[in-house]
C-alpha positions in Angstrom: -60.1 -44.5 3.7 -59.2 -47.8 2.1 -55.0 -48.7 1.7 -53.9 -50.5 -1.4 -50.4 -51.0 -3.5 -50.3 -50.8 -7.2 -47.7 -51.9 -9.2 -46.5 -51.4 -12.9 -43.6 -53.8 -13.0 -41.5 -51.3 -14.4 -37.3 -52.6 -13.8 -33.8 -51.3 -14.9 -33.8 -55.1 -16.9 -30.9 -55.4 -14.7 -32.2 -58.7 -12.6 -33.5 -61.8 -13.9 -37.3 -61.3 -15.3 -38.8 -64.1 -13.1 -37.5 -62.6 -10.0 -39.4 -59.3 -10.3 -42.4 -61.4 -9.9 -41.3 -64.0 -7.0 -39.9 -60.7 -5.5 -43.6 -59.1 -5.7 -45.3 -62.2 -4.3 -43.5 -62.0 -1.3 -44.3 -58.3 -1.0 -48.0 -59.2 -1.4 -47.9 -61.6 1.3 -46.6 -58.8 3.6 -49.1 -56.3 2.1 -51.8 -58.8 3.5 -49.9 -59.1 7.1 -49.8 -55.8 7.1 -53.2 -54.9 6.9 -53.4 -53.1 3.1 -56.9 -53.7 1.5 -55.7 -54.1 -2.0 -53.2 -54.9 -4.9 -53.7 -53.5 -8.5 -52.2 -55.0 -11.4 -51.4 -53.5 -14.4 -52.0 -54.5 -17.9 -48.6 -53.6 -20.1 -46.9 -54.9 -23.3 -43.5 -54.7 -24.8 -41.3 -52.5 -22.7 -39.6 -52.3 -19.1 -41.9 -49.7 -18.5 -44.3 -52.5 -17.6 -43.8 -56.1 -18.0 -46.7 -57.8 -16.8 -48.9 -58.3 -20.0 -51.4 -60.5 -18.2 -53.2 -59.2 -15.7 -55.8 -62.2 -14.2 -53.6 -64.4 -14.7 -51.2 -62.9 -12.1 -54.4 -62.1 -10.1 -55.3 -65.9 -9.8 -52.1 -66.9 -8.6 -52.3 -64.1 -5.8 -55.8 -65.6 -5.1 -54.0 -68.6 -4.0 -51.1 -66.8 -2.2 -53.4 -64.8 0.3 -56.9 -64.8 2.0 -58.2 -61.6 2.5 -57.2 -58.9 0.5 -58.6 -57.5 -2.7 -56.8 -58.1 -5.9 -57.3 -55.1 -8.2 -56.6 -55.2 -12.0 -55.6 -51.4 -13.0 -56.5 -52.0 -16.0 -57.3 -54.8 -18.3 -57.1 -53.1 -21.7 -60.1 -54.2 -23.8 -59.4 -53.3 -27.1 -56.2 -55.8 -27.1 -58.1 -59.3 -26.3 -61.7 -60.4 -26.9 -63.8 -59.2 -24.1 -65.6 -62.8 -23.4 -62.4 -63.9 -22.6 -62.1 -60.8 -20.2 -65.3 -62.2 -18.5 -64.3 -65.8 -18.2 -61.0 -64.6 -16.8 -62.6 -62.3 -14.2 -65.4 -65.0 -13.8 -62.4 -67.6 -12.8 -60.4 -65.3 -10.4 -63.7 -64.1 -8.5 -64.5 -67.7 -7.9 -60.5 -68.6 -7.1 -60.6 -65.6 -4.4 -63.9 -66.2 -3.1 -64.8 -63.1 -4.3 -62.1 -60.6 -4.1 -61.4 -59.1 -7.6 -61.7 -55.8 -8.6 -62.0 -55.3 -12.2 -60.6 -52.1 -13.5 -60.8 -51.6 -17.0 -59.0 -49.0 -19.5 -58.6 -48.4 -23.7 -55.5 -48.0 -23.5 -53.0 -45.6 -25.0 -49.6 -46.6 -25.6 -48.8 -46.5 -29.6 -46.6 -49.4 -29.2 -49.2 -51.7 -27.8 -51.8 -51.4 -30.2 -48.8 -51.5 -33.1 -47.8 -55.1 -31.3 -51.0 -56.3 -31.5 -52.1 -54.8 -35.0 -54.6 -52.3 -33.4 -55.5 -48.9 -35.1 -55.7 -46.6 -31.8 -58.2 -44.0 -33.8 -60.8 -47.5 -33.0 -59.7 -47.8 -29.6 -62.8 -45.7 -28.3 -64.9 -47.3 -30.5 -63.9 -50.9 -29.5 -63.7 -50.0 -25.8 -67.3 -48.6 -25.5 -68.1 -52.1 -27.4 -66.0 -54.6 -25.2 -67.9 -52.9 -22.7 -71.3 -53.8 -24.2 -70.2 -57.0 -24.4 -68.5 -57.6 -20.8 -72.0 -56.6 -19.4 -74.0 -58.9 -21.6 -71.5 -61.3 -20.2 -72.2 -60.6 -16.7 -76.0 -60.5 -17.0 -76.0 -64.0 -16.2 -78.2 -64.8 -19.7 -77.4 -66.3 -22.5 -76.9 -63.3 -25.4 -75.1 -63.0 -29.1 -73.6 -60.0 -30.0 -73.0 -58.8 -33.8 -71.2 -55.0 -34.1 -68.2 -53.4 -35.7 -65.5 -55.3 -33.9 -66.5 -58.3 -32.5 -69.4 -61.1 -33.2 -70.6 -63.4 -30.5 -72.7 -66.2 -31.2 -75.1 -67.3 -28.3 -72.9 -67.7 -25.5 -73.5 -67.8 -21.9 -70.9 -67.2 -19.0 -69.0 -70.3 -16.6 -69.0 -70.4 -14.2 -70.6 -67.4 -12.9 -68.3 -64.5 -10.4 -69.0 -65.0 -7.3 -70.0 -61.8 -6.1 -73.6 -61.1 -7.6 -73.8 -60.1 -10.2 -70.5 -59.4 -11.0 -67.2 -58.4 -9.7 -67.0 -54.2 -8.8 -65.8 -52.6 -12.4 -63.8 -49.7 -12.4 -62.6 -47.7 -15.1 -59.5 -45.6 -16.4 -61.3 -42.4 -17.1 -59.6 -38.9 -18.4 -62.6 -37.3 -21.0 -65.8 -36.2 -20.3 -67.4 -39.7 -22.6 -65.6 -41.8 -20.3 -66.8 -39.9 -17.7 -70.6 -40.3 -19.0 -70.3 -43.8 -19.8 -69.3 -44.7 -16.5 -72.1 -42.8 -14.9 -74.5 -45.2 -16.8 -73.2 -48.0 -15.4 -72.6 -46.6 -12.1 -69.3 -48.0 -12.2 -65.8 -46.2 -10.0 -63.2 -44.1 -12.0 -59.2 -45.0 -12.0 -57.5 -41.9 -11.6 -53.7 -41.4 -11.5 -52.9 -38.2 -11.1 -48.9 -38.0 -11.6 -47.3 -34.3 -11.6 -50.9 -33.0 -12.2 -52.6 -29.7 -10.7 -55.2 -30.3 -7.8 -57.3 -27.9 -9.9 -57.6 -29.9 -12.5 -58.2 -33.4 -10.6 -60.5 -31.4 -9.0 -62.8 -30.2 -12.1 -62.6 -33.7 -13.7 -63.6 -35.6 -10.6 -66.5 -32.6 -10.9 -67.3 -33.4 -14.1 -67.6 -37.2 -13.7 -69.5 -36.5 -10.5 -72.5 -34.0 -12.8 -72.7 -37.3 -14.9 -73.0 -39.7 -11.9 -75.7 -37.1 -9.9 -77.6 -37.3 -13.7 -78.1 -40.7 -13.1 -79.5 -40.1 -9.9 -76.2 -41.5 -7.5 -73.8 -40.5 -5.6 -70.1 -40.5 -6.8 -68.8 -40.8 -2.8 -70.9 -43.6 -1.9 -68.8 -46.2 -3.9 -64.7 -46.7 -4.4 -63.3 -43.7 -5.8 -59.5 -45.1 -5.9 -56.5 -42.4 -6.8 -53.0 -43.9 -7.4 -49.6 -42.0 -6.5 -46.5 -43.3 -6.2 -45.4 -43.3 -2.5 -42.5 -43.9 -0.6 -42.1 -43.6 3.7 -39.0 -43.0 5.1 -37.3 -41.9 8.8 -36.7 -38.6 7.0 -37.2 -36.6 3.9 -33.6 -36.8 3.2 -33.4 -40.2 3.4 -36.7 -40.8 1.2 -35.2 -38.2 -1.4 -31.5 -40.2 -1.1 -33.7 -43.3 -2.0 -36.6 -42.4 -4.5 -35.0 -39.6 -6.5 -33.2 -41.8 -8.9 -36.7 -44.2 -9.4 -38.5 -41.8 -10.2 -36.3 -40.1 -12.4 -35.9 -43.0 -14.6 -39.5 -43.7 -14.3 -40.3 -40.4 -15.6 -37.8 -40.6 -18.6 -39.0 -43.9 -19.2 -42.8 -43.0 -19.3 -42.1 -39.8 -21.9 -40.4 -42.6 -23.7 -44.0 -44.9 -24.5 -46.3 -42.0 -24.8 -48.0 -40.4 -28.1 -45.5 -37.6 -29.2 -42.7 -39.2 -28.1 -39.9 -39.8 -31.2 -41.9 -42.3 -33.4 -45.2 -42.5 -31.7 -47.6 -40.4 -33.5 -50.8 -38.9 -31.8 -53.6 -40.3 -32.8 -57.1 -38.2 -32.0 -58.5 -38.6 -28.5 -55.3 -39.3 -27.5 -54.1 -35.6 -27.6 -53.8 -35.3 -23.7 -51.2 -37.5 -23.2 -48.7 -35.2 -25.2 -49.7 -32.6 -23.0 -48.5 -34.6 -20.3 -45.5 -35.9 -21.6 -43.9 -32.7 -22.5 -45.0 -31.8 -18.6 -43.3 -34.9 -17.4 -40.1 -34.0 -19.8 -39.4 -30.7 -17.7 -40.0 -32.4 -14.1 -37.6 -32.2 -11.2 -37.5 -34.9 -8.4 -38.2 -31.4 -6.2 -40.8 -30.7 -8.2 -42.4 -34.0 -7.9 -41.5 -34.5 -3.9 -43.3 -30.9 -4.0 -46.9 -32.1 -5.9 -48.2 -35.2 -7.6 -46.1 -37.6 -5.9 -46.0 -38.5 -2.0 -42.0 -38.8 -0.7 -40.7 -38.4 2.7 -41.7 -38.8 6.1 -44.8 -40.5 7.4 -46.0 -37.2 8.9 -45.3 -35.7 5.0 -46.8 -38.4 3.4 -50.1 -38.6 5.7 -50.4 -35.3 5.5 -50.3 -35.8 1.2 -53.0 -38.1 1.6 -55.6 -36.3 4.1 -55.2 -33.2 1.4 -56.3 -35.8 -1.9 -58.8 -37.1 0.5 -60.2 -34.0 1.6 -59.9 -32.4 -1.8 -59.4 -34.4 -4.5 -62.7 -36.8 -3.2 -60.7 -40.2 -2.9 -61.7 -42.6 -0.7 -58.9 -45.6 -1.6 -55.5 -44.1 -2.0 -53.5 -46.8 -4.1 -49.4 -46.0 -3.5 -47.0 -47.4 -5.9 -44.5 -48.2 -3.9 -42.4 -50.0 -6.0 -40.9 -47.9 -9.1 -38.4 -47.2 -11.6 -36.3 -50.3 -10.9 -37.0 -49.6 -6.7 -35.2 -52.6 -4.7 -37.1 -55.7 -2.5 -35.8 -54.3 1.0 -36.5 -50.6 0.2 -39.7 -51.1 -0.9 -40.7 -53.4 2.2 -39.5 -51.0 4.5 -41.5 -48.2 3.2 -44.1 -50.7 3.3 -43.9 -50.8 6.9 -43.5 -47.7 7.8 -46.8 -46.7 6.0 -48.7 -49.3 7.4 -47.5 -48.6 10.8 -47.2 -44.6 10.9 -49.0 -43.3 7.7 -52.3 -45.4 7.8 -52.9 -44.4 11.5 -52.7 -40.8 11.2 -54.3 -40.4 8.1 -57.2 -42.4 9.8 -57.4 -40.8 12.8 -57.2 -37.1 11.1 -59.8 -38.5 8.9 -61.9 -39.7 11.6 -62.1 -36.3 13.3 -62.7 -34.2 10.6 -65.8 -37.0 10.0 -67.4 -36.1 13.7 -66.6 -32.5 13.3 
């Protein structure tokens, strides 16, 4: 099992803007002392729900800041920027890092976002499936043009090249069954975040993905299969409930907030689930969250979270967003500790165990 931290950037707006960020590069330089194998980066656009709307960039100024840990994007959104760009982005970090990026991708699905950006989301399959194309041609290593229904490129070739051959890992944000086939073709990892969500039904997508994946003749377990959760470690379940409950409250209401259905954001097709999930996430309690989808309280409680999406959910990278809904510098580094010094053991040795039984 691999250990990373994801962030969303997501703040009261109480605090000066520029210290969120000086704030999280102190907490990435701990992550890395610590021993955690990755950060993720989000990729979000006009709201407190997530204020970092450039993703590589931040990623190339953690390259600098650390030496060994992999720096995750979770997810460049494709059908906001030109792709080649994407790839000379990604191209620059992997060579900044020494080879340490991660590049998760997505399509995004916040009406706001496309609106800023003059996007109609009913394209947004469309386009991803073409940035796609496009990224690969990139990554070939040849020189290529490209002429379809979004985007024209005229012979270009990529520099410099990623350093890890032939390109960096892609991931992708995954929730329908074409996703779920197109990233089978490519071989590629899914992004799955599971918030306030059945183990049935992470269970029968990660099924579904996996049909597509043994079609193509590989094995879905034999490559990075990250799941994010927010998580936060405390001495006791009281105190982690004291703590978290108000975050993730005001995370919740928040996220309802940017999602189609909400008051003025209409639901464009393909985009249907994420009603679904916002009138879920409109009824949730803090209990009901501590209870599933979320991992709160002790580090016995929260390992114990952990070996049961490892064991059942198939995820092999367990990415805890530990800082949300406006969650303070100190709290957040002492949960970090804790978990890297009482969570990651036992969920490794339980793990290794079950692995020689």
């Amino acid at each position: 099992m691999k250990f990373g931290m994801m962030y969303l950037f997501s703040e009261y707006g109480n605090i000066p803007q520029a210290q969120v960020f000086k704030e999280f590069l102190e907490e990435v330089e701990l992550a890395e002392e610590l021993g955690f194998d990755s950060i993720w980066l989000p990729e979000h656009h006009f709201t407190v729900y997530g204020m970092l709307g450039d993703t590589l960039t931040m990623a190339a100024a953690i390259a600098q800041r650390t030496k060994r840990i992999k720096i995750g994007t979770a997810v460049v959104l494709l059908p906001l920027q030109h792709p080649v760009r994407v790839a000379e982005q990604a191209a620059l970090v992997d060579c900044l890092s020494e080879g340490r990026l991660l590049l998760g991708v997505g399509r995004a699905y916040q009406p706001g976002e496309f609106a800023g950006f003059g996007e109609n989301p009913d394209n947004s399959r469309d386009m991803f499936f073409e940035s796609m194309d496009i990224l690969m041609k990139c990554f070939s290593g040849e020189r290529f043009s490209h002429k379809g229904d979004f985007w024209q490129v005229e012979d270009v070739q990529l520099y410099p090249s990623p350093v890890q051959d032939p390109h960096p890992p892609i991931y992708m944000a995954a929730v329908s069954p074409p996703s779920y086939k197109l990233a089978a073709e490519h071989g590629l990892s899914i992004l799955r975040g599971p918030r306030f969500t059945s183990m049935d039904l992470v269970k029968s997508q990660f099924a579904e993905y996996s049909k597509y994946m043994k079609a193509a003749g590989r094995d879905p377990m034999a490559i990075d299969q990250p799941l994010l959760m927010q998580t936060f470690v405390a001495e006791s379940d009281g105190e982690a409930k004291n703590i978290a409950e108000k975050h993730a409250m005001w995370y919740h209401e928040l996220l309802q907030s940017v999602l189609p259905g909400a008051p003025g954001k209409k639901i464009h097709k393909g985009y249907e689930i994420y009603d679904t999930v916002r009138e879920k996430h409109a009824k949730v309690t803090y209990d009901q969250l501590a209870d599933w989808g979320s991992a709160f309280g002790t580090p016995e409680h929260v390992a114990e979270r952990i070996i049961t999406y490892a064991e059942e959910a198939n995820t092999n990278h367990w990415m805890a967003e530990m800082k949300f809904g406006g969650m303070n510098h100190e709290d957040t580094m002492r949960s970090m500790r804790l978990f890297a010094e009482e969570v990651i053991p036992r969920v490794n040795d339980a793990l290794g165990k079950d692995a020689a039984a």
